[in-house]
N, C-alpha and C positions, 0 to 999 in steps of 0.2 A: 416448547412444543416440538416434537419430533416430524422430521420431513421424510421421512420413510418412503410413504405411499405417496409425496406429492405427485403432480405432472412435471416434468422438464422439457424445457422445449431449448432449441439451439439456433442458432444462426450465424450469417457473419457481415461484416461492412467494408467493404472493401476503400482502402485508405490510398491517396496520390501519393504513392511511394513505391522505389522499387528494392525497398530494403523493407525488414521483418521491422515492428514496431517493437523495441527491445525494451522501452520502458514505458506503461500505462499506469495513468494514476486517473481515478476519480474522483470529485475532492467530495471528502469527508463530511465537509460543513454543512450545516442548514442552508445559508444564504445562498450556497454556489451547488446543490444538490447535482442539478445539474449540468453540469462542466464533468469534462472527460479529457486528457489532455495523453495525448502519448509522442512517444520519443524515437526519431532515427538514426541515421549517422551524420547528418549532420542537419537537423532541423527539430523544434519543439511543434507540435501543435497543438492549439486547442477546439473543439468542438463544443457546441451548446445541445442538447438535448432538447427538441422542443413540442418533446407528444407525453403521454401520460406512462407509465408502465402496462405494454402490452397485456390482455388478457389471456389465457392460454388456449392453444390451438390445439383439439382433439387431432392424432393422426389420423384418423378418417374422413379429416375433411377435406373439401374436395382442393382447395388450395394446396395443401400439403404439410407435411411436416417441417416443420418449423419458421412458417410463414409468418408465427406471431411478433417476432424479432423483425421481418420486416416494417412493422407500424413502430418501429422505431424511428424518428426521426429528426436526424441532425443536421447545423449549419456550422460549417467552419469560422470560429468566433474570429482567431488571427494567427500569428505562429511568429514564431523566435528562429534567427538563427544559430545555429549552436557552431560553434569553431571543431567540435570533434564527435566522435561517438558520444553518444547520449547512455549514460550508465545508472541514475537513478535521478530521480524529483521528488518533490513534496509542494503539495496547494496550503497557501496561507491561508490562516482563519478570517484573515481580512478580505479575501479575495468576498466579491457581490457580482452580481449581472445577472441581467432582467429575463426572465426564463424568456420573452416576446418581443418583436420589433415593438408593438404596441406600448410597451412598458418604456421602453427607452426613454421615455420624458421625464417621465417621475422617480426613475432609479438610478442612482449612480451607480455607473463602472469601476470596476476593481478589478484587475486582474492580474496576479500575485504568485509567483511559487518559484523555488529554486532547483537548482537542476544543475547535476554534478555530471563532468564530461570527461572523457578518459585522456585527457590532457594534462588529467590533474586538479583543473579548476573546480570554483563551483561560482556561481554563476546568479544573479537573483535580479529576475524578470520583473518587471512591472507596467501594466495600462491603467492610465484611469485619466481622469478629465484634464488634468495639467497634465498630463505630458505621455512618453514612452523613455524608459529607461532601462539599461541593461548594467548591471555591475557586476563585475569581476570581482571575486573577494581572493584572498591570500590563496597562493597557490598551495600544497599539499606537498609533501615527501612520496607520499604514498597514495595510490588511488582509493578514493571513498568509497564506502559501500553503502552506505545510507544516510536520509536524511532526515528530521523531521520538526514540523513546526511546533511553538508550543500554542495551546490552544488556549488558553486562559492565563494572564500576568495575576501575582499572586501579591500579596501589600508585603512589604519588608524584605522579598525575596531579590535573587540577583537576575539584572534585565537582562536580557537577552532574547531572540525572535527565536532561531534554528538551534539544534542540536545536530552532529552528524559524526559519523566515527566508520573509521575505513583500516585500511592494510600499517597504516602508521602507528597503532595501538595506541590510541587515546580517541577520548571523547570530547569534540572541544562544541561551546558555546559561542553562538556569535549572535553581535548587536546586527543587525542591520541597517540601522537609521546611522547609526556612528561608525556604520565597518569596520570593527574593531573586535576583535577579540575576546571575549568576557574572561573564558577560562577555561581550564584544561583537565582533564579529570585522566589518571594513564594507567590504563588494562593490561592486565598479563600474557594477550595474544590478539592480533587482530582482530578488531571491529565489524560484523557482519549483518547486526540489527540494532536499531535506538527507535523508543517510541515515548512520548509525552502524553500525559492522559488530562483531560479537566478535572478528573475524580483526585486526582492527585497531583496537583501541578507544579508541584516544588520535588516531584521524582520522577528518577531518570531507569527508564528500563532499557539497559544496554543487553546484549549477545554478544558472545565471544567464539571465537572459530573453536577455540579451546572445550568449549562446552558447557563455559561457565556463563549463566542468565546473573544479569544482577539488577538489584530495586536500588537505586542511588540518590538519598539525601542531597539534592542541588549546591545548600544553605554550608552542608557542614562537609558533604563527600565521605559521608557513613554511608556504610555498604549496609541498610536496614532489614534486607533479605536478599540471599542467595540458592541457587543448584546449580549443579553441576551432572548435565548428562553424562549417562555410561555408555556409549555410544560418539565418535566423533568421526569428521568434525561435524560442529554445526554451521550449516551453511545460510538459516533464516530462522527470526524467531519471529513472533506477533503476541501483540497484549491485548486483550478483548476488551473492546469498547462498549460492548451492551452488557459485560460481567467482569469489571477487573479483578476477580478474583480468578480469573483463568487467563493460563498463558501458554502455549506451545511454540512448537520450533521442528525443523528438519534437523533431525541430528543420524549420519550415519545414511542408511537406506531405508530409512523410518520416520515416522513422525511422531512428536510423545508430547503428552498434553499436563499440566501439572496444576493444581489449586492449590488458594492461598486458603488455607483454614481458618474461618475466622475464630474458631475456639481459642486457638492459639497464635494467631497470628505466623504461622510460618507455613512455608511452602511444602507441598507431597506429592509426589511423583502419581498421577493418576491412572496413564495407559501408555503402551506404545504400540505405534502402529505394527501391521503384517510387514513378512520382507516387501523391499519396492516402494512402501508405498509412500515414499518423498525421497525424489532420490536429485534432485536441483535447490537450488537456494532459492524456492518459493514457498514460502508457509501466510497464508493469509487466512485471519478469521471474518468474517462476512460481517456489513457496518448493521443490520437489519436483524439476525435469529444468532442470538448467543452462541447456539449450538452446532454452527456450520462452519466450517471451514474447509481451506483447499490448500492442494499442496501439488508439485507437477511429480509423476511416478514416471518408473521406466516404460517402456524407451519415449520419454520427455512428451507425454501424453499430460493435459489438466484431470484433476480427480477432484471430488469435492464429496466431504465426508462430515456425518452428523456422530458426533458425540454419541449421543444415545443410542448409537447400532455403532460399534467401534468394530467391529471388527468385517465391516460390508460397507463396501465405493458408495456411495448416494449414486455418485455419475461418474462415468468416465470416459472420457473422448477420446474419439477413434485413435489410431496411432498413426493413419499418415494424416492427422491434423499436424500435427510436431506442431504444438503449440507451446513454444517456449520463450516468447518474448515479453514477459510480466505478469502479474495477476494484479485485478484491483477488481472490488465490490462497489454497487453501487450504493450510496447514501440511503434512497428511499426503497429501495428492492431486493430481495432476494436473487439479484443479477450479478455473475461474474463477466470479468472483463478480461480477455488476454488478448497476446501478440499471437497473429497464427500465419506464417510466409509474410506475404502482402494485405494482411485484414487485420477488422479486430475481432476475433470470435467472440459471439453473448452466450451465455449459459442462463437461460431464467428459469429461475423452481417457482413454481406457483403456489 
């Protein structure tokens, strides 16, 4: 369904920091909907969500615009120290917690996600009722650029929890119960997107700065589809999680969207964006409407744009927001999440 004519309303949260929140993640999953966790220069934190998804505030009313974002409401769940700048995370599918104090009896805690720091390391956080733990995993050659859980273990396939692929041009596999290594997969140019799907949980969608997207056989390490944009570099890709048949990426000063044909099973180049309009290594599809995504344009403003009208912003925020410190959607909403100075700015389409 096309978000054309919805309402948008905006707002922000001001966060205890006095650094930009460089990386925001919302976790993905049903159990931990919501959980919001974002990243500074030297600290993780998480937040618990504990009001419903705001209703939309007409501009004329008399509270004002964009007041609907204040009935937002959050408790700081805990926070990680991080040893360095905080460069990208991903929330485990394992991660649980109780959306209420109330609930705390009958729910167990989990709180789960790794987080790669520009030290090199990467890093894999964990709370729950035995204990608190922090593990350092193998340090890197090169700085990582992404990370990501897999979301469903497949029978016969190879274990492993994370994928993550950075400047070192490979994509490697790690256990995390045995910190260990699984395996290496090695790309033709630096690593700048990996995403793991349920829909397919034995392939690997990596991005290459090169421009080359690939679908990747876990089992065998057959490339089972590829493209290669005409436009570089690519700075971010994303796989859509409500239509894996669609996948886009910032490549160039544009953003271009491509489907998987199911006739024939191979990939087609669908649109690319106007000039501008993804001109950062943020390309994100929205966890709630197939057809929305966002991407940051010049000068490092967030934009959020619906398929079905390609060639027109849905939304675009102002330009002294300089919101350029991550995108993440939220699980149950049509809500964007960024880093904006000292906040986290909301975007909700109603």
């Amino acid at each position: 369904m096309s978000q054309k004519n919805a309402p948008i309303t905006t707002g922000t949260l001001e966060v205890a920091s006095f650094s930009m929140p460089i990386s925001v993640e919302c976790s993905p999953f049903e159990a931990s909907f919501h959980l919001l966790a974002y990243g500074v220069d030297s600290s993780v934190n998480v937040l618990r969500r504990t009001s419903d998804v705001p209703r939309h505030v007409a501009p004329d009313d008399r509270r004002g615009p964009g007041c609907a974002i204040e009935l937002f409401q959050f408790d700081r769940v805990t926070g990680f120290i991080a040893p360095s700048r905080v460069l990208t995370m991903a929330w485990s599918p394992r991660t649980i917690c109780p959306i209420s104090d109330a609930e705390e009896s009958s729910v167990s805690t989990r709180l789960e996600l790794c987080v790669a720091c520009d030290d090199r390391f990467v890093y894999h956080y964990c709370v729950s009722e035995t204990g608190r733990k922090q593990v350092q995993l193998l340090e890197q050659p090169e700085y990582v650029n992404d990370i990501a859980f897999r979301p469903a273990e497949s029978e016969g396939g190879v274990c492993f929890h994370v994928a993550l692929v950075g400047d070192h041009r490979t994509a490697q596999l790690w256990n995390l119960e045995t910190k260990q290594l699984v395996d290496t997969i090695f790309l033709g140019s630096p690593g700048v997107s990996v995403r793991l799907s349920a829909h397919a949980p034995n392939t690997l969608f990596v991005a290459e700065q090169c421009g080359a997207i690939k679908f990747i056989d876990i089992r065998s390490k057959v490339i089972q589809n590829s493209v290669f944009a005409k436009e570089t570099p690519l700075t971010s890709a994303d796989w859509n999680t409500r239509n894996p048949s669609w996948f886009g990426a910032s490549v160039g000063q544009k953003w271009a969207l491509w489907n998987l044909d199911p006739r024939i099973g191979v990939p087609h180049h669908t649109a690319f964006g106007p000039p501008n309009s993804a001109c950062s290594n943020r390309f994100r599809w929205s966890l709630t409407h197939q057809n929305l995504f966002s991407t940051i344009c010049a000068p490092s403003n967030v934009s959020i744009w619906d398929y079905n009208h390609q060639s027109k912003r849905l939304y675009a925020a102002p330009q002294e927001a300089q919101a350029i410190g991550g995108l993440s959607w939220m699980q149950d909403a049509a809500c964007l999440v960024a880093g904006d100075s000292r906040n986290l700015a909301f975007t909700l389409i109603a």
